[in-house]
C-alpha positions in Angstrom: 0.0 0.0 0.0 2.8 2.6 1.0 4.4 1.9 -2.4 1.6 2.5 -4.3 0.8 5.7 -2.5 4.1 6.9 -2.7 4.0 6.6 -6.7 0.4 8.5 -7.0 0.7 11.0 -4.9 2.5 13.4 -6.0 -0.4 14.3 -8.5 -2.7 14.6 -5.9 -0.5 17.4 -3.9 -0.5 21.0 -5.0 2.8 22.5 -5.2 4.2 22.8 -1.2 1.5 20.5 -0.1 2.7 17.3 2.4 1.0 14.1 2.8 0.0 12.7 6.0 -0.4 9.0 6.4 -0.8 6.8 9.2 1.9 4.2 10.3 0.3 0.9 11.3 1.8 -0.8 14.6 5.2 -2.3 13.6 5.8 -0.6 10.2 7.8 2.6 10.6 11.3 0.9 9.4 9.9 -0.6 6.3 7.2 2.4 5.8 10.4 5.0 5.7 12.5 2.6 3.1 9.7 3.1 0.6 9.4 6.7 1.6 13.0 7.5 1.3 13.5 5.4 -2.1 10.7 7.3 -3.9 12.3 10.4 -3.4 9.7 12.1 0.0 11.3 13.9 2.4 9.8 12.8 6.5 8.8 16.6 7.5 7.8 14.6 11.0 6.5 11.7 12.6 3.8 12.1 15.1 3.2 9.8 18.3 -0.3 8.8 19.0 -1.6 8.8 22.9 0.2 6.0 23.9 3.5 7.6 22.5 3.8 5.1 19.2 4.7 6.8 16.1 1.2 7.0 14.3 1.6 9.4 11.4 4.2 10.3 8.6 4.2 14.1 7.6 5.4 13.4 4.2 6.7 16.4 1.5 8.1 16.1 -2.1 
């Protein structure tokens, strides 16, 4: 799923937008690899109430 969003959207973003997109439990480490290989930047990561990171703030 992360790979697929990473491809599409960019053409959903206007120019400066971010993407915000939620980390489920256990999948930060391979989340950011597909991140970082097609070419976003991690603005952030914010917890959720229990302190877990929950959500990528994502730019291109």
């Amino acid at each position: 799923f992360y790979r697929m969003l990473a491809r599409r959207a960019p053409d959903w973003l206007n120019p400066g937008g971010c993407l915000l997109v939620e980390i489920g439990d256990g999948r930060l480490a391979d989340g950011q690899t597909v991140w970082d290989h097609e070419g976003w930047n991690t603005e952030g990561v914010i917890p959720d109430l229990d302190g877990r990171p929950r959500v990528w703030v994502l730019t291109r």
